[in-house]
C-alpha positions, -999 to 999 in steps of 0.1 A, spaced: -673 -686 74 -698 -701 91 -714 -689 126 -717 -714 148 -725 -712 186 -695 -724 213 -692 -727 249 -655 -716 259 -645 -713 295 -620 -683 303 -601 -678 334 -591 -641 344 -590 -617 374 -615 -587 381 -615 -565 411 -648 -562 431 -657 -537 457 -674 -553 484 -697 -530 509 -667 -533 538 -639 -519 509 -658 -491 502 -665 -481 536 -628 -486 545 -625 -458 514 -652 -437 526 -640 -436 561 -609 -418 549 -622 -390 534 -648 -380 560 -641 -355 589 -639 -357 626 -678 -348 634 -689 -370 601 -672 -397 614 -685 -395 652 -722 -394 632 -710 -427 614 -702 -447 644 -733 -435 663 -754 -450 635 -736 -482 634 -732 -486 672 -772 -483 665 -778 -506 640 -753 -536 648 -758 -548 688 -732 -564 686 -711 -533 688 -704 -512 718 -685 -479 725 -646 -492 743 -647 -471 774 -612 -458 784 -602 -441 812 -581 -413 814 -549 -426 824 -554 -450 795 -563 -423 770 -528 -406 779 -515 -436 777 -529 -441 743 -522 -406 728 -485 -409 744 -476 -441 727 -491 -424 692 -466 -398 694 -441 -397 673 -412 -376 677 -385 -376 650 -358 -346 639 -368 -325 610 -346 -337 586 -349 -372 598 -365 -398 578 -398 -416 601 -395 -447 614 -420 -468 599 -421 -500 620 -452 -490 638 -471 -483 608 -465 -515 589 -501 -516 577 -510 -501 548 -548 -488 530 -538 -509 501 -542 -540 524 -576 -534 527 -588 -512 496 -569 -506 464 -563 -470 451 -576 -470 416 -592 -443 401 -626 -446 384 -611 -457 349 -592 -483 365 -618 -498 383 -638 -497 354 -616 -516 331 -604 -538 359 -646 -550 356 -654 -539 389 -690 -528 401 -688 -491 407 -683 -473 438 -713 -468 460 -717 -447 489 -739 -468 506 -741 -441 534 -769 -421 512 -793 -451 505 -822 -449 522 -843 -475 544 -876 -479 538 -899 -457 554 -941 -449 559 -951 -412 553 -949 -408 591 -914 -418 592 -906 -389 566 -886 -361 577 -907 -327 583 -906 -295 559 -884 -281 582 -856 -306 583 -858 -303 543 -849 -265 534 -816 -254 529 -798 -238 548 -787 -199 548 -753 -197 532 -730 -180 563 -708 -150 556 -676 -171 563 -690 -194 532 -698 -169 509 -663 -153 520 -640 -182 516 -658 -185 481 -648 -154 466 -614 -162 481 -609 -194 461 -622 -176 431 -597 -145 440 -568 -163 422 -545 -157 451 -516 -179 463 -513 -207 483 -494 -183 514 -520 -156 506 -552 -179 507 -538 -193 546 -539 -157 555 -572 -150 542 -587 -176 557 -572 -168 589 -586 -136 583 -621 -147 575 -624 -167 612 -616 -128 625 -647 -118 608 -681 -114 633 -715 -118 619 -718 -79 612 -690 -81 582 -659 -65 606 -629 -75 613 -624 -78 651 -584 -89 654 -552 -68 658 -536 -76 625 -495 -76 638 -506 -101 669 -525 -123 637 -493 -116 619 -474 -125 643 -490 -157 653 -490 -172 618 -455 -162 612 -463 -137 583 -452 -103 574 -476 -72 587 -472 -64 552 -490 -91 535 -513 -96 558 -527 -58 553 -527 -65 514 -545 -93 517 -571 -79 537 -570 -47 512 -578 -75 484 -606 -86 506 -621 -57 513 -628 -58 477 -651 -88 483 -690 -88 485 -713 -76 501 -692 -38 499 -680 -31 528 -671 -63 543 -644 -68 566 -630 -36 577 -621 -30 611 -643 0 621 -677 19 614 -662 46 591 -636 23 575 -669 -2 568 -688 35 557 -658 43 530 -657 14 511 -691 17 502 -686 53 492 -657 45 471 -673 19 452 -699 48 447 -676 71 432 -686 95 467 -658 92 488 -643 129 485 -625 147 510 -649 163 524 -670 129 527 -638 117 547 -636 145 571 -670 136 581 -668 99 588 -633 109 608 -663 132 628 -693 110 632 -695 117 668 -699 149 659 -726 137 636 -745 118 662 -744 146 688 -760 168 662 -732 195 663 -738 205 626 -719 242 628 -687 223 635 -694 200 608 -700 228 584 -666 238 592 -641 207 594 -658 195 559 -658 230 544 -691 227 527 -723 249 536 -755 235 553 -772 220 523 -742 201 511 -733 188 548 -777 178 544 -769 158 510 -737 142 526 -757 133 552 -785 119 535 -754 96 515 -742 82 547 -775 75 560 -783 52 527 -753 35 531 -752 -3 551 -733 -4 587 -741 -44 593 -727 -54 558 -728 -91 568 -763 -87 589 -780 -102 554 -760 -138 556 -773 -164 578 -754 -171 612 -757 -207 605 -746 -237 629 -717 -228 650 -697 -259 646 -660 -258 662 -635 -273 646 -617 -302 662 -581 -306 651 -573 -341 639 -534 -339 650 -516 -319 674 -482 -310 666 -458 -294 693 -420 -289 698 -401 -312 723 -374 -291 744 -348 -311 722 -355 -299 693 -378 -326 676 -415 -320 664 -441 -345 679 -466 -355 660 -503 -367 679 -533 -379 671 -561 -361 684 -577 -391 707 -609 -373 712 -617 -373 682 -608 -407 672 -640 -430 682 -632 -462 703 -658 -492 696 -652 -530 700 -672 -563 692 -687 -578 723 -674 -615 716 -690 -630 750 -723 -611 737 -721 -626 705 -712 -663 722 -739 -660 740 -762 -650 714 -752 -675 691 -753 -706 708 -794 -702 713 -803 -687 676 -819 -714 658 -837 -701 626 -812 -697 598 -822 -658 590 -809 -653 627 -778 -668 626 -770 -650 588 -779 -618 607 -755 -625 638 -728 -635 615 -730 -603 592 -733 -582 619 -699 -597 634 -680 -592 602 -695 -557 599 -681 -553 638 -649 -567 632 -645 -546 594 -653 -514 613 -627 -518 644 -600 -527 618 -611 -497 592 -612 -471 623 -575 -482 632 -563 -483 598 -576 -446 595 -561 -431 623 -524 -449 612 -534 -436 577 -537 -398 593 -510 -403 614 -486 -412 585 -495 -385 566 -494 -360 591 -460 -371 601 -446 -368 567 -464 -331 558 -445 -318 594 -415 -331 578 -420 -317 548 -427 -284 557 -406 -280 588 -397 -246 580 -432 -236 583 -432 -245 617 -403 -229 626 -402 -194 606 -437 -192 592 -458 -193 566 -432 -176 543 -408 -210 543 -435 -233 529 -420 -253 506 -431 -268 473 -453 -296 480 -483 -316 462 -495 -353 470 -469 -373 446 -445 -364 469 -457 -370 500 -473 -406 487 -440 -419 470 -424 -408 505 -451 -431 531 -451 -454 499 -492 -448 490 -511 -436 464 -522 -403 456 -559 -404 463 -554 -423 497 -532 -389 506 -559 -369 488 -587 -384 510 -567 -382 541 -559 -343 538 -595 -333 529 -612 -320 561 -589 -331 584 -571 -297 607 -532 -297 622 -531 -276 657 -496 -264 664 -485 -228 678 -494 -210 648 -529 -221 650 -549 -247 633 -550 -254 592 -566 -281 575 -536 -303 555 -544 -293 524 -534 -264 528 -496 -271 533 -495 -280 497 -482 -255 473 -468 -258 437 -439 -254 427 -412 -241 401 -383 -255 381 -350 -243 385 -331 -231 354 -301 -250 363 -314 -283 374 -311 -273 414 -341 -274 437 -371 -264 427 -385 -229 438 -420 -227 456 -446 -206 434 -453 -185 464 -418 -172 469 -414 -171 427 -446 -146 430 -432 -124 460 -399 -121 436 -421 -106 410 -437 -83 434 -408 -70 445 -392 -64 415 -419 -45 401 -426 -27 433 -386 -14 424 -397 7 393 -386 34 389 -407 58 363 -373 53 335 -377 17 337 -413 0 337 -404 -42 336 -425 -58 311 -433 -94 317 -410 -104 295 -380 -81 312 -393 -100 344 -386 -135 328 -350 -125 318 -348 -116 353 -362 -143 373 -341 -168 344 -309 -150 358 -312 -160 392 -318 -198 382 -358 -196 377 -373 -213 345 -408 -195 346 -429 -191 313 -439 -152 304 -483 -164 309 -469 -176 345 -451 -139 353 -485 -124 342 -508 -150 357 -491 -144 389 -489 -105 383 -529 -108 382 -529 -126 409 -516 -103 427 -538 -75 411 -510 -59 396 -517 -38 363 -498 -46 330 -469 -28 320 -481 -3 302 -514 10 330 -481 10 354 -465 34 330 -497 54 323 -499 57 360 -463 69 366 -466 94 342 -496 111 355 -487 110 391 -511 87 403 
């Protein structure tokens, strides 16, 4: 067969990602204070932009006609939000943009203008900054393994925590507020006691003193009594010492010397960091009949328009060519970023509306009564895909009377039921186990497999490497260390 060269024309269809689609994209996924950054740059670079100022009747106005109010079992009304992301940027993942022939997506908010060396930044603005105690914190707690109930209430926890390492709230008013049991909120803080640096988060000077003597191997009764003394300690009243530890003077010296070694700041190493307040995104509160209302947050949202007698004006006396192509891209940049802000805030909006509908019983009883929940849901439900929902949930924050929580954090996985019914929420499939094998008795020791004949019984299909993933979790020994410990009385 003979090679021979041919021109053919071929029509077909490929998707390309113009600048304004991904920053429609990028808009979505950034926060609050990242956004307010991003429309301070732009309001900078494009004159033709200027911040909308509103008064504040308007901006009651405004936040009064964004609230939504709807019954919890209701579906939402979506008239007002007839707009979707799609319009403006498809939701394909990386794959499918790559086979659809599209250019790949750039985050044109890290290129860099051209600059002389006396434009560079200084040393200073260049070092890294000090990792905080609440970041190294929340680290360990990701890597902890715990549940998605458990992590809310440890990262409540962690915004207790002051720069020293303690824990400076009452623990019933916490539990109280976020609608969990006392109970679990003390065994989550027990779990994070265990975290680094030793001695972390407890709630007093001795409490902060035996954790590090434990982890020592020191912490014996005698070590106790003196912590429970310390005053005694500081006031030098040694003879009393001698006798509420029952040891002679040159122990009570060496047990002395111990404490002395040990660390009272635990968290004085980390660095304090930036204090940035969080800003919640939406507000949600109860109307008096009943109904949840769902708001945006308006001082958050940035308000900018394009000055169209500015840009008249402008326009009619440009005469080089390069002017009027810079006056015209800077209007469709102007007019692309009003639409893309708008579109975001329905975007959160929708969302929001549909998570507080979802998890209504959160809002009501507490953070025992989340439901099962993950992003196919809620995207089938405001008809979107995943990764919009995905963008839109990551570092935005919901205020309501429990406190404030970002939205991922309302979804949890979830369980099949045995006999094709609703599906059981992981967390209250984990609390099932926990009770049960807090029910031993020393004749009966449940194995994980006795636990999956149990859990099966009452309708939940659960795999036996689920049971013990979830027993681990919860840092519950295996069957047999349970029965080793029953037997010896510890």
């Amino acid at each position: 067969m003979a090679m021979t060269p041919r021109l053919e024309l071929r029509q077909g269809t490929a998707l390309v990602m113009t600048p304004q689609l991904q920053q429609a994209i990028k808009l979505l996924q950034l926060s609050n204070v990242e956004l307010q950054e991003f429309v301070e740059g732009e309001l900078e670079r494009n004159p033709l932009l200027e911040r909308e100022e509103t008064s504040s009747d308007a901006k009651k106005e405004s936040g009064e006609a964004q609230a939504l109010e709807f019954e919890s079992g209701m579906a939402p009304n979506e008239a007002a939000l007839d707009v979707s992301v799609a319009d403006m940027a498809p939701d394909l993942s990386a794959n499918e943009l790559a086979e659809a022939g599209a250019a790949p997506l750039t985050d044109w908010s890290k290129a860099s203008s051209g600059k002389s060396f006396d434009d560079l930044p200084g040393i200073e603005e260049t070092l890294a900054s000090d990792l905080t105690l609440a970041e190294h914190l929340d680290a360990q707690l990701t890597e902890a393994g715990l549940g998605a109930v458990d992590r809310m209430i440890g990262g409540v926890l962690i915004d207790a925590v002051d720069d020293w390492g303690y824990m400076r709230a009452d623990l019933r008013e916490l539990a109280d507020r976020i609608g969990a049991p006392a109970a679990d909120v003390e065994r989550v803080l027990a779990i994070m006691q265990g975290f680094e640096p030793t001695g972390v988060m407890a709630r007093d000077i001795p409490e902060c003193l035996a954790l590090q003597l434990k982890e020592r191997d020191r912490f014996d009764p005698a070590m106790e009594k003196l912590l429970a003394d310390l005053d005694l300690l500081a006031r030098g009243h040694m003879d009393r010492l001698m006798t509420i530890c029952g040891v002679d003077r040159e122990d009570l010296a060496d047990m002395i010397a111990e404490v002395r070694a040990l660390t009272p700041k635990p968290g004085a190493g980390f660095g304090g960091g930036v204090v940035q307040s969080v800003a919640p995104d939406v507000y949600v509160r109860q109307a008096p009949d009943g109904t949840w209302a769902v708001e945006l947050n308006s001082e958050t949202m940035p308000r900018v328009l394009m000055n169209q007698r500015y840009y008249a004006t402008v326009s009619k006396t440009a005469k080089r060519e390069e002017d009027k192509l810079f006056l015209s891209e800077c209007a469709a940049n102007a007019s692309w970023l009003v639409k893309s802000l708008d579109q975001r805030a329905k975007t959160i909006l929708k969302v929001a509306r549909e998570i507080v509908r979802q998890q209504d019983g959160f809002f009501v009883h507490g953070v025992a009564h989340l439901r099962p929940l993950n992003l196919k849901t809620v995207a089938s439900a405001i008809e979107m895909h995943e990764s919009t929902v995905s963008r839109v949930t990551s570092n935005k924050y919901l205020s309501c009377a429990r406190g404030m929580f970002e939205l991922k954090y309302f979804f949890t996985a979830s369980i099949n039921s045995a006999d094709g019914g609703e599906a059981h929420s992981a967390e209250a499939v984990r609390h099932q186990i926990k009770g049960l094998i807090d029910g031993e008795t020393p004749a009966e020791i449940l194995s994980d497999d006795r636990i999956v004949e149990i859990l099966r019984d009452k309708g939940i299909d659960i795999a036996r490497r689920t049971v013990a993933k979830y027993r681990e979790s919860l840092r519950i020994p295996s069957s047999v260390e349970r029965k080793r410990k029953m037997a010896s009385g510890f």
